[in-house]
C-alpha positions as CSV (number, residue, x, y, z in Angstrom):
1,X,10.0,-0.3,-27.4
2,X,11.4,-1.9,-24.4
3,X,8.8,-2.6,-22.7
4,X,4.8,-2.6,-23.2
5,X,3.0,0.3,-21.3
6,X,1.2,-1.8,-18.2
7,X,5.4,-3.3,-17.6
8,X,7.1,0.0,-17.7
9,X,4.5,1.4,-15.4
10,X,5.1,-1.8,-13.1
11,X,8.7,-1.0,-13.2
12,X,8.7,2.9,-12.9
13,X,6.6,2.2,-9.1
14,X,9.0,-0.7,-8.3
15,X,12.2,1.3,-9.0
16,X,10.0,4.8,-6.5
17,X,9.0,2.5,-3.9
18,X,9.5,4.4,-0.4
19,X,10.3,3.0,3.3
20,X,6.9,4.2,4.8
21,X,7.0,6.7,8.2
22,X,11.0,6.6,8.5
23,X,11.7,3.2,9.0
24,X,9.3,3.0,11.9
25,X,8.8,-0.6,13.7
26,X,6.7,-3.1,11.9
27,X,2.8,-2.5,12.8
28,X,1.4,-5.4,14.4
29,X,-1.7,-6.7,12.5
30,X,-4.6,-4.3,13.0
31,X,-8.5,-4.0,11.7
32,X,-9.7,-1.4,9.9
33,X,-13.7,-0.4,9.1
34,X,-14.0,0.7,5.4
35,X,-17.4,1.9,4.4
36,X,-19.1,-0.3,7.3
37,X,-16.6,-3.5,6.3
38,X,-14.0,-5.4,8.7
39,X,-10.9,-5.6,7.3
40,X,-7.7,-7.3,8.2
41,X,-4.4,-5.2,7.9
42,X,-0.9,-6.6,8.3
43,X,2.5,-4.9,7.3
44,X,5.4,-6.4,6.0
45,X,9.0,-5.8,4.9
46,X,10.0,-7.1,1.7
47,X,13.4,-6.0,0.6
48,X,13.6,-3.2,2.8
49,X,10.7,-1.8,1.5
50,X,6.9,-1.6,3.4
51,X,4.3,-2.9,1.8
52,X,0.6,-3.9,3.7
53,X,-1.6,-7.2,3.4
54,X,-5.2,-6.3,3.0
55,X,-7.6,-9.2,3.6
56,X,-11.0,-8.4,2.7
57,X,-12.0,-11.6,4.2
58,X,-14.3,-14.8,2.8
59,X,-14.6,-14.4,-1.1
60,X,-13.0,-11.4,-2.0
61,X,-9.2,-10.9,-3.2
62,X,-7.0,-9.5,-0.9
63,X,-4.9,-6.2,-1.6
64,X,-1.5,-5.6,-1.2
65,X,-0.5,-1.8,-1.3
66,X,2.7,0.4,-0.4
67,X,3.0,4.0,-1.2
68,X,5.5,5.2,-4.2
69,X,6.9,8.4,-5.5
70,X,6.0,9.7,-8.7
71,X,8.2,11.1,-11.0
72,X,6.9,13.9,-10.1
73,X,8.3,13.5,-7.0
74,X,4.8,13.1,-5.4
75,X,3.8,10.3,-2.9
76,X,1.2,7.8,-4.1
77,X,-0.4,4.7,-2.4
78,X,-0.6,1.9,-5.1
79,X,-1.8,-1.9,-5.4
80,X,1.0,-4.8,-5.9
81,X,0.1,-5.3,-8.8
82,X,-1.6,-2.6,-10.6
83,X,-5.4,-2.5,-11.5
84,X,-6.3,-1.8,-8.2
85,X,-5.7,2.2,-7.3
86,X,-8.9,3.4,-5.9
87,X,-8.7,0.9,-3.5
88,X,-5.1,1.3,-2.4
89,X,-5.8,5.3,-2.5
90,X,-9.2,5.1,0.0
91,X,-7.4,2.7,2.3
92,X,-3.9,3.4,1.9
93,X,-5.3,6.9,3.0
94,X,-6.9,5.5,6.2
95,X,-4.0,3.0,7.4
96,X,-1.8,6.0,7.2
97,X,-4.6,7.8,9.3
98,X,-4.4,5.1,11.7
99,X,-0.4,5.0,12.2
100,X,-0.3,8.3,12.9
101,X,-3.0,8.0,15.2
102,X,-0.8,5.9,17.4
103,X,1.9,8.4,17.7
104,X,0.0,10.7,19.5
């Protein structure tokens, strides 16, 4: 085996990671209520790829999510690193809600 399971996985999203909304400008820092919580979102470009900061705020771990393409070829929101999915799924879900909100 090359790699163990939980590594291959790490490298299968890293090699599918997409440049979110068509290389649209960098979102300023925004907040975002999930499920009656504050939270502070920031984006950021790491090696031409988006990925966004979630800070949870005083005694909880921030989150750092980006979406990826399966090999499926379906898009996916996922945590940097894994063992966080529900999370980057529910708010992955609404930061994309709130970009395109922004459009209109």
């Amino acid at each position: 085996m090359l790699c163990d399971e939980s590594m291959c996985l790490v490298n299968i999203v890293l090699i599918f990671f997409l440049v979110i909304l068509d290389m649209r400008e960098v979102e300023q820092p925004f907040d975002l209520e999930v499920n009656g919580r504050m939270l502070k979102v920031s984006e950021h470009e790491l090696a031409g790829k988006r990925v966004f900061h979630v800070n949870f705020g005083a005694g909880s771990k921030p989150l750092v999510i980006t979406v990826a393409l399966a090999p499926s070829g379906k898009k996916f929101w996922t945590s940097i690193p894994q063992g966080r999915q529900h999370e980057a799924e529910e708010i992955g879900k609404l930061i994309a809600e709130h970009i395109r909100s922004k459009k209109k």
